[in-house]
Jmol script that loads the backbone (N, CA, C; Angstrom):
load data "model"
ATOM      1  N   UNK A   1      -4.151 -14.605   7.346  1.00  0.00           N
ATOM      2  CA  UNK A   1      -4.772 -13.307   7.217  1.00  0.00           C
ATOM      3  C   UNK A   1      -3.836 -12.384   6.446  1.00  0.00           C
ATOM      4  N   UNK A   2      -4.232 -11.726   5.421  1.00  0.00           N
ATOM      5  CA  UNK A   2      -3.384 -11.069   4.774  1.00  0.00           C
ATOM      6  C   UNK A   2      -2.775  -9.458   5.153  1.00  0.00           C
ATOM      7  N   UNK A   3      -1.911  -9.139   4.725  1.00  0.00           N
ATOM      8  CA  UNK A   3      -1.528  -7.445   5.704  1.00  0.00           C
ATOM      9  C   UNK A   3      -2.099  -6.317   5.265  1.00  0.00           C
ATOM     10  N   UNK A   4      -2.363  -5.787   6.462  1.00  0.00           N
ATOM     11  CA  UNK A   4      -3.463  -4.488   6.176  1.00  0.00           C
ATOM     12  C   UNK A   4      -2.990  -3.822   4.636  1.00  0.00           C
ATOM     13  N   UNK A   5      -1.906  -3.870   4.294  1.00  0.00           N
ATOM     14  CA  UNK A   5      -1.537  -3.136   2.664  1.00  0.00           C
ATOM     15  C   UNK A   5      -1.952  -4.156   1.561  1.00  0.00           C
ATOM     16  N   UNK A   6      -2.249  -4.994   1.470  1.00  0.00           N
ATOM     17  CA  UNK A   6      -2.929  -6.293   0.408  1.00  0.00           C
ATOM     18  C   UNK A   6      -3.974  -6.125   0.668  1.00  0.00           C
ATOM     19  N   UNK A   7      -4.675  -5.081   1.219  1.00  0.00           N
ATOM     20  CA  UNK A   7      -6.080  -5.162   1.599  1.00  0.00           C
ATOM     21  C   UNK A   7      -6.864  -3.741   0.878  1.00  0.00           C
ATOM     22  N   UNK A   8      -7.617  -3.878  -0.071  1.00  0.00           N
ATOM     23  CA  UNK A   8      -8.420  -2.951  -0.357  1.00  0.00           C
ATOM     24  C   UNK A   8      -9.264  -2.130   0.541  1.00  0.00           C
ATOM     25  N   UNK A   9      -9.859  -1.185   0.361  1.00  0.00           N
ATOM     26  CA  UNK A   9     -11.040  -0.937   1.283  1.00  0.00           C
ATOM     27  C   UNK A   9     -12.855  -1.075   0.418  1.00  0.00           C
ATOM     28  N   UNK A  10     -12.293  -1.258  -0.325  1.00  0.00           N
ATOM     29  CA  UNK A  10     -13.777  -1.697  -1.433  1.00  0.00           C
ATOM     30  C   UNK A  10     -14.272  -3.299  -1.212  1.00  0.00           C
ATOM     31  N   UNK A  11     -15.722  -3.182  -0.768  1.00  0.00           N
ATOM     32  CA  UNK A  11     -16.311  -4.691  -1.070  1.00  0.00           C
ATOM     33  C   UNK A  11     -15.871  -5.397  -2.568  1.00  0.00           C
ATOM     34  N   UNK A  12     -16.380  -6.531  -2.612  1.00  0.00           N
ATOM     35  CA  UNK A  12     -16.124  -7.423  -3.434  1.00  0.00           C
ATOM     36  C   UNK A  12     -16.442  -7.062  -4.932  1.00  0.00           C
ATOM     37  N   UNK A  13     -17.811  -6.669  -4.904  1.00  0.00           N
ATOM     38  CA  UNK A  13     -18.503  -5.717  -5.952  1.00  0.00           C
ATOM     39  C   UNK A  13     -18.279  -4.698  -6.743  1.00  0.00           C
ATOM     40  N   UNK A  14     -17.457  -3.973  -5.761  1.00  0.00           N
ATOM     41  CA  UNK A  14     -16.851  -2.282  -6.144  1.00  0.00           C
ATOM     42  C   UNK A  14     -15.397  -2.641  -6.512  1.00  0.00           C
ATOM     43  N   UNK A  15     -14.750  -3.643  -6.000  1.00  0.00           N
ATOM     44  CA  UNK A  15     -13.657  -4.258  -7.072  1.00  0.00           C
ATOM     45  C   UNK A  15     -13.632  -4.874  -8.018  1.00  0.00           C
ATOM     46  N   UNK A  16     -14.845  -5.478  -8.772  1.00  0.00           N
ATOM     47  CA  UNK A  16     -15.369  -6.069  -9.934  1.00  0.00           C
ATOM     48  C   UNK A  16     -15.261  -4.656 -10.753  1.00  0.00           C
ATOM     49  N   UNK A  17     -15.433  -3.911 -10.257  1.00  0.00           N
ATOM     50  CA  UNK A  17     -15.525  -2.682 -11.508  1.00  0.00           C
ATOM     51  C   UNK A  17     -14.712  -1.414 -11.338  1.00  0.00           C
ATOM     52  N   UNK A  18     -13.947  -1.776 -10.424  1.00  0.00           N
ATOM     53  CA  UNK A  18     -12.588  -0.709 -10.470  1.00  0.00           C
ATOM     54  C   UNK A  18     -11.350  -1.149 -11.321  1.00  0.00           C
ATOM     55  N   UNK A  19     -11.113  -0.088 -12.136  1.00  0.00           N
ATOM     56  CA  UNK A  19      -9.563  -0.157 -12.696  1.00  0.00           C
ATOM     57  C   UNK A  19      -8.633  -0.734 -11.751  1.00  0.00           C
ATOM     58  N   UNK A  20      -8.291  -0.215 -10.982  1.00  0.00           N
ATOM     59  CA  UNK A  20      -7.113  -0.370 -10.387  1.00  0.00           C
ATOM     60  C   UNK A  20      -7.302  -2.285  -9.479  1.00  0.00           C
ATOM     61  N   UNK A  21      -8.149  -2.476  -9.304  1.00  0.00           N
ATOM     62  CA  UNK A  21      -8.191  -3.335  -8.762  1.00  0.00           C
ATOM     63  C   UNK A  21      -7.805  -4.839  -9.861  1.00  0.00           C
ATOM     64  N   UNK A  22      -6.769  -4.630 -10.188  1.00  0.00           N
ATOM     65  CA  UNK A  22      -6.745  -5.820 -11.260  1.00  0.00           C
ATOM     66  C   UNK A  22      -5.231  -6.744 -11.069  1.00  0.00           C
ATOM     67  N   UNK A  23      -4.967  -7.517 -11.462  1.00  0.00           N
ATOM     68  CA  UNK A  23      -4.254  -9.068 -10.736  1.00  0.00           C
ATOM     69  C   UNK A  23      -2.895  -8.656 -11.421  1.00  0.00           C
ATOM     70  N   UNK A  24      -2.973  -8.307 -12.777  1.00  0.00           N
ATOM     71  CA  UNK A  24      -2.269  -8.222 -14.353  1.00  0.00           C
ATOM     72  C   UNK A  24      -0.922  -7.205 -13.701  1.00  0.00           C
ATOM     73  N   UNK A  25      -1.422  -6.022 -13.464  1.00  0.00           N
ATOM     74  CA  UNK A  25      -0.486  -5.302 -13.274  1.00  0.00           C
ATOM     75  C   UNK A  25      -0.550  -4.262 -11.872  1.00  0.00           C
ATOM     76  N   UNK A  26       0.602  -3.807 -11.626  1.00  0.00           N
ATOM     77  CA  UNK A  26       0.642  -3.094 -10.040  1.00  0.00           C
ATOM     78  C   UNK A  26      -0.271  -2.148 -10.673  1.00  0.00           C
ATOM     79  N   UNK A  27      -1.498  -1.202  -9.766  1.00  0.00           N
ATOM     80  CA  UNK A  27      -1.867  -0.563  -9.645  1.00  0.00           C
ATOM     81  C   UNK A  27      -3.289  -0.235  -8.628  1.00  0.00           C
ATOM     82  N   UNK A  28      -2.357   0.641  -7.701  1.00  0.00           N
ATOM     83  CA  UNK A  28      -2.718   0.697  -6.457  1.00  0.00           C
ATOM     84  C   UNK A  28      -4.070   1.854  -6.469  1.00  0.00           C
ATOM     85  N   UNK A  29      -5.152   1.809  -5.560  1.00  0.00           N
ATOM     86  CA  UNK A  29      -6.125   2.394  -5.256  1.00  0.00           C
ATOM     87  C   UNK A  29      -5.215   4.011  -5.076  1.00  0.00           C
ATOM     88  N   UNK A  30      -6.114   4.978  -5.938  1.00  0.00           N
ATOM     89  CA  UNK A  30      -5.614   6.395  -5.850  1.00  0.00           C
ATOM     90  C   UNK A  30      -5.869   6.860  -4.322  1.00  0.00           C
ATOM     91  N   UNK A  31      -4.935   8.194  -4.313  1.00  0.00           N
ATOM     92  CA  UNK A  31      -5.401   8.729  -3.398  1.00  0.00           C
ATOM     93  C   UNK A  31      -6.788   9.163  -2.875  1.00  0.00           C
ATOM     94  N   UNK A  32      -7.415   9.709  -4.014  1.00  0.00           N
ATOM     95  CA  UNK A  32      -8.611  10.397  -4.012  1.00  0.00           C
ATOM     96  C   UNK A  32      -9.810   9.482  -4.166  1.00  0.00           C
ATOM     97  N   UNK A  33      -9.770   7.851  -3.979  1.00  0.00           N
ATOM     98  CA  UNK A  33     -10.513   7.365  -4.147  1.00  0.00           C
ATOM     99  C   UNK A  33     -11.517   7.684  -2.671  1.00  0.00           C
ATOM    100  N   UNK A  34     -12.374   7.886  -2.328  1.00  0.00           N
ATOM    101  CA  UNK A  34     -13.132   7.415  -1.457  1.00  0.00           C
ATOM    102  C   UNK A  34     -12.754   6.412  -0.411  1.00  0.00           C
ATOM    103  N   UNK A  35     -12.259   5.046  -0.788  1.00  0.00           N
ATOM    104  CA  UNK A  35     -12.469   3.335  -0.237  1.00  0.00           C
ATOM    105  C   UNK A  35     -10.692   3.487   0.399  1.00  0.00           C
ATOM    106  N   UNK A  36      -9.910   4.492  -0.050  1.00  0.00           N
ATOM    107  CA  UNK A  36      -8.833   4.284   0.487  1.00  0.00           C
ATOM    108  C   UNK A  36      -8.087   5.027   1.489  1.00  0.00           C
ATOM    109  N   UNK A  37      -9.073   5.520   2.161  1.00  0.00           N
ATOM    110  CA  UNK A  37      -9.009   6.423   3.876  1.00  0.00           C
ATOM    111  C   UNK A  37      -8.660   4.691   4.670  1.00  0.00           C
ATOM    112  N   UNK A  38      -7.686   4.792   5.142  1.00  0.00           N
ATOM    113  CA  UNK A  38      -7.336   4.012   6.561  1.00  0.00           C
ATOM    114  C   UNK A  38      -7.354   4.280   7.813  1.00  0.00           C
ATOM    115  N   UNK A  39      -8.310   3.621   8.094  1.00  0.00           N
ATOM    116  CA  UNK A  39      -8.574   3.794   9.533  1.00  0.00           C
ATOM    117  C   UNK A  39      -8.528   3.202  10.697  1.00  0.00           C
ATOM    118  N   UNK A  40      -7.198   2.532  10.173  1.00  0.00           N
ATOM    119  CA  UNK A  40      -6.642   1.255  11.098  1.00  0.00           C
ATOM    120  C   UNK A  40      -5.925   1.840  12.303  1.00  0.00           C
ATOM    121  N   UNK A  41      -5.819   0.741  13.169  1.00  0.00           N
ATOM    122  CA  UNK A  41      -5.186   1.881  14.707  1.00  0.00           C
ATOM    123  C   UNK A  41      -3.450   1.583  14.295  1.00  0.00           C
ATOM    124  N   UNK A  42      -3.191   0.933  13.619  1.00  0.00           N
ATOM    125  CA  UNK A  42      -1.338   1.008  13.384  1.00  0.00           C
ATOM    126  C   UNK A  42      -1.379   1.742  11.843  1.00  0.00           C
ATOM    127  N   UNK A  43      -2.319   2.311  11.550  1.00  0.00           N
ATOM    128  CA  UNK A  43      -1.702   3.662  10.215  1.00  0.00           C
ATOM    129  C   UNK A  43      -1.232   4.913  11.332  1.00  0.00           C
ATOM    130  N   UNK A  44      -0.895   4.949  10.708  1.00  0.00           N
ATOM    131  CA  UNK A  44       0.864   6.773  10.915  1.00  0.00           C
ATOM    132  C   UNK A  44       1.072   6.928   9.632  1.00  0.00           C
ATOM    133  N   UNK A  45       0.926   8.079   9.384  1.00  0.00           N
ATOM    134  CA  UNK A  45       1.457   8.841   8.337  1.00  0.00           C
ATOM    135  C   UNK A  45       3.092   9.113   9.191  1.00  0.00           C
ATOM    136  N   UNK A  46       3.736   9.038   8.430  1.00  0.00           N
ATOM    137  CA  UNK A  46       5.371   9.176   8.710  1.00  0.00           C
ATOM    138  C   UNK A  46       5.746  10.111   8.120  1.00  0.00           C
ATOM    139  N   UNK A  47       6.571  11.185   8.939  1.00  0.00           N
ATOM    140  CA  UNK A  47       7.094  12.323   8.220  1.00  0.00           C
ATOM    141  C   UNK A  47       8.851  11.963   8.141  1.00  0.00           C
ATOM    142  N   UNK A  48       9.047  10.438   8.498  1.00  0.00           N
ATOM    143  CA  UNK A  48      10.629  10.578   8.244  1.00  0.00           C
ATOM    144  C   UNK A  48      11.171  10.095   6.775  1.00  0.00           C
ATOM    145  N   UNK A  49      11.635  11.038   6.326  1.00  0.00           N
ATOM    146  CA  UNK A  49      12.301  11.012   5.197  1.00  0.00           C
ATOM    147  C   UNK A  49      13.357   9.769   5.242  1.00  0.00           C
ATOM    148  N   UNK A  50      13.870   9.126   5.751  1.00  0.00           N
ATOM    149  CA  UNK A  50      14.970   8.112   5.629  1.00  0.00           C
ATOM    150  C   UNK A  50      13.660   6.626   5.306  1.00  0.00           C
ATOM    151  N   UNK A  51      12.637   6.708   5.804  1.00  0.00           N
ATOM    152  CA  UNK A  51      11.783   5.513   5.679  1.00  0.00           C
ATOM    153  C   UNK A  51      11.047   6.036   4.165  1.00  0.00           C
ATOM    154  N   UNK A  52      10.866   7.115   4.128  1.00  0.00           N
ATOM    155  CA  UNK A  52       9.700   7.666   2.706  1.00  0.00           C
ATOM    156  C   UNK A  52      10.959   7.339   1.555  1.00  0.00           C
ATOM    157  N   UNK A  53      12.205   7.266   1.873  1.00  0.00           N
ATOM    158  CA  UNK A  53      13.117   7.257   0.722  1.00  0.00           C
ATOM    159  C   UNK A  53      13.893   5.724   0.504  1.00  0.00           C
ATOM    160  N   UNK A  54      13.534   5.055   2.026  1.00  0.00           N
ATOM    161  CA  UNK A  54      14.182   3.609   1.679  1.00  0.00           C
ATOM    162  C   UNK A  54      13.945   2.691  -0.027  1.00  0.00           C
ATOM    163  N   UNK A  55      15.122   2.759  -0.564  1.00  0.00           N
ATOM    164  CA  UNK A  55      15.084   2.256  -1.630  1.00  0.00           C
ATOM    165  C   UNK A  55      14.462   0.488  -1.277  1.00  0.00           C
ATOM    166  N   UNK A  56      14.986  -0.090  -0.090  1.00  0.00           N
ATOM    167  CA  UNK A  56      14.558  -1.210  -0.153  1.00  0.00           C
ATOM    168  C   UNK A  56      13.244  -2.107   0.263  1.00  0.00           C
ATOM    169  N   UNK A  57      12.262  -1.157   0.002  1.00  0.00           N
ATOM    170  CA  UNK A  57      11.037  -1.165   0.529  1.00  0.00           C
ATOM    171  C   UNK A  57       9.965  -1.797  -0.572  1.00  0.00           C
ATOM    172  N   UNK A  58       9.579  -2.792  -0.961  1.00  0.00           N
ATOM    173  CA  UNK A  58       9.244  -2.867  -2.038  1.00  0.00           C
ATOM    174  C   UNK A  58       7.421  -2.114  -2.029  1.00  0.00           C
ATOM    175  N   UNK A  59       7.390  -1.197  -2.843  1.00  0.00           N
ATOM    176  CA  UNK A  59       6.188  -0.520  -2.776  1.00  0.00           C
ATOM    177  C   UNK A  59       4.624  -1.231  -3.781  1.00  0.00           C
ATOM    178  N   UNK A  60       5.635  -2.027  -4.295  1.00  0.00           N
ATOM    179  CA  UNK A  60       4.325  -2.639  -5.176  1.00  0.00           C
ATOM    180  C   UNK A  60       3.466  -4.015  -4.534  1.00  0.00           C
ATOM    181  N   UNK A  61       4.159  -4.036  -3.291  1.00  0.00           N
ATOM    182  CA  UNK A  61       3.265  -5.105  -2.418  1.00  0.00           C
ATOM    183  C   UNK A  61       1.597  -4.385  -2.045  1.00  0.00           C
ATOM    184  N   UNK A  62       1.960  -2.410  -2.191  1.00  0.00           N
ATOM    185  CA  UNK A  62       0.659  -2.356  -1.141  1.00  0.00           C
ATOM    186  C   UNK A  62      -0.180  -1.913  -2.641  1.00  0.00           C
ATOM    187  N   UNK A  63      -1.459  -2.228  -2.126  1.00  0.00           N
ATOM    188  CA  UNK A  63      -2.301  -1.960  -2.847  1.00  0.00           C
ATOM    189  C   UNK A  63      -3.159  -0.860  -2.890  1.00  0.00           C
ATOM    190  N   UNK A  64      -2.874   0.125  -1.852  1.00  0.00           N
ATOM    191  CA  UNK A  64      -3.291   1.846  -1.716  1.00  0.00           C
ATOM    192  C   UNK A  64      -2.079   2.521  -1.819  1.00  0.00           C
ATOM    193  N   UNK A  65      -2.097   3.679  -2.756  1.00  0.00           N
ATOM    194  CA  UNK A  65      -0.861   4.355  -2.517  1.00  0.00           C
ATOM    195  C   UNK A  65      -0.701   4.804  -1.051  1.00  0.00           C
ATOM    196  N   UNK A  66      -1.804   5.190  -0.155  1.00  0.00           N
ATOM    197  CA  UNK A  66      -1.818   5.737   0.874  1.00  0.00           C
ATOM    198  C   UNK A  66      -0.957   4.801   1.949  1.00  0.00           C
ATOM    199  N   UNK A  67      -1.066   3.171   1.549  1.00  0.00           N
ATOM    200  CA  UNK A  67       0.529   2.583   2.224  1.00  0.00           C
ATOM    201  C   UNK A  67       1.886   3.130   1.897  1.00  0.00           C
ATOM    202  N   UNK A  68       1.880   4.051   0.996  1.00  0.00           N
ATOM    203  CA  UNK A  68       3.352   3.904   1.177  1.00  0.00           C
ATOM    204  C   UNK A  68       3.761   5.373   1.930  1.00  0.00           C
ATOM    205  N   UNK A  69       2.899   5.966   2.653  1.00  0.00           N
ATOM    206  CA  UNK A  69       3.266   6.888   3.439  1.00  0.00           C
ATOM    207  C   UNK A  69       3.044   6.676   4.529  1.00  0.00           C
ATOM    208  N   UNK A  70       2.440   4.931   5.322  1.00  0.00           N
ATOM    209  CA  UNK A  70       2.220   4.804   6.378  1.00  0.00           C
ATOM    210  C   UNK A  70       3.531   3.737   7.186  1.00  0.00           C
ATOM    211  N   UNK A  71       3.462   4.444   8.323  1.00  0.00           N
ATOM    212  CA  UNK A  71       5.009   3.989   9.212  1.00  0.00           C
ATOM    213  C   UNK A  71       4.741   2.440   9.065  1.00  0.00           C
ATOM    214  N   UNK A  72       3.594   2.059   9.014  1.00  0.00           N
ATOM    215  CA  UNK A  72       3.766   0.575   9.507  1.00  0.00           C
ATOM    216  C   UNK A  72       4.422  -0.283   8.450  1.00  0.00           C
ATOM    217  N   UNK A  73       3.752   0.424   7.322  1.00  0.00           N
ATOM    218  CA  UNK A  73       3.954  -0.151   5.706  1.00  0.00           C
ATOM    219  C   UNK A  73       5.497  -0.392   5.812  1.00  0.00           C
ATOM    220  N   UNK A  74       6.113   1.023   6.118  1.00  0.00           N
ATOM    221  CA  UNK A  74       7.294   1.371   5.844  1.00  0.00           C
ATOM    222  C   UNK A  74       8.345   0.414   6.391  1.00  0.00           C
ATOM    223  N   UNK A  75       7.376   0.259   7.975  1.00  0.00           N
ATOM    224  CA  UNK A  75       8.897  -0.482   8.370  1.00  0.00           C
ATOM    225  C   UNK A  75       8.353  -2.077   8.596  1.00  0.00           C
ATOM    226  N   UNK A  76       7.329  -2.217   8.029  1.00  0.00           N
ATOM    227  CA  UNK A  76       6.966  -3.803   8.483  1.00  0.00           C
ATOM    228  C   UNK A  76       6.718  -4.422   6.990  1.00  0.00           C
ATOM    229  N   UNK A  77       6.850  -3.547   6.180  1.00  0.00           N
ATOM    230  CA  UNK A  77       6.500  -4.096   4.759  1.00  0.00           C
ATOM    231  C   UNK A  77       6.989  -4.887   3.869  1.00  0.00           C
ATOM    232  N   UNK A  78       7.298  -5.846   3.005  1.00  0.00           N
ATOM    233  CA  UNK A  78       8.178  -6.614   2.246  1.00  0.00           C
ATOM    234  C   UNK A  78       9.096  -5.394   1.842  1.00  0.00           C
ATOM    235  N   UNK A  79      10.074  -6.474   1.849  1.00  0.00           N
ATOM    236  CA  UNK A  79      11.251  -5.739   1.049  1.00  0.00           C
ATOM    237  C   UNK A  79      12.069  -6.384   0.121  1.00  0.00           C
ATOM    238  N   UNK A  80      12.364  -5.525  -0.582  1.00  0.00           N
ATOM    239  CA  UNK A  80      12.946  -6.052  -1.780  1.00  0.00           C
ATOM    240  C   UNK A  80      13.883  -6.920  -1.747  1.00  0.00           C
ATOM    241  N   UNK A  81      14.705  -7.874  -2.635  1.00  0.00           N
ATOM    242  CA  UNK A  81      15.964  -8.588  -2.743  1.00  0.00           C
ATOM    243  C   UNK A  81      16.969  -7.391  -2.605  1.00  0.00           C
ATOM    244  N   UNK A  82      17.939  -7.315  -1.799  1.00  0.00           N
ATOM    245  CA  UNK A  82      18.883  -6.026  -1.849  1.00  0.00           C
ATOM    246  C   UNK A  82      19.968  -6.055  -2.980  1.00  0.00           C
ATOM    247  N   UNK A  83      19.864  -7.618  -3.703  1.00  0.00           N
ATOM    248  CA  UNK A  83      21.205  -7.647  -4.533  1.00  0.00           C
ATOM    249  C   UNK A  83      20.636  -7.054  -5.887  1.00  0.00           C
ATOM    250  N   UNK A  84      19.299  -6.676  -6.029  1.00  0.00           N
ATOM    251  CA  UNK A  84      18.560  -6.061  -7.315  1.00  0.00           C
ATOM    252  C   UNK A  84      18.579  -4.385  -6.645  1.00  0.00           C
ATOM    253  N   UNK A  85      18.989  -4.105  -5.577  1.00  0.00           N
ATOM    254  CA  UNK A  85      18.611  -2.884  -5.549  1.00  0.00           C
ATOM    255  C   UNK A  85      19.857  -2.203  -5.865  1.00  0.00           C
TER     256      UNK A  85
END
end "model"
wireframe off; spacefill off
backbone 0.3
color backbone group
């Protein structure tokens, strides 16, 4: 099963014809899209600055920007190789 941040909120259909939804290059569902409200019971918006600033967080795993302000993302999320960071 893949992690709630690899997970769109658009059916199959509505990712056939979204920009952002494409394999080629990172680019994550906008804020303002509609499909990318989470309404999962482990989203938290996180107000701690030491997790919003971890350099070693790799952010291009999630596929909503709205993961990378959520605690779970933050602290359960891939992370980078540290010897590239």
């Amino acid at each position: 099963m893949p992690a709630c941040w690899e997970q769109r909120g658009c059916d199959e259909a509505m990712s056939a014809q979204c920009p952002h939804a494409t394999q080629a290059q990172w680019s994550p569902c906008l804020l303002d899209c509609m499909y990318t409200i989470c309404d999962r019971p482990q989203h938290v918006e996180t107000t701690d600055l030491d997790l919003l600033l971890d350099p070693t967080i790799d952010r291009q795993k999630a596929v909503k920007m709205v993961c990378c302000t959520c605690e779970n993302f933050l602290k359960n999320g891939p992370r980078l190789n540290v010897s590239s960071v």
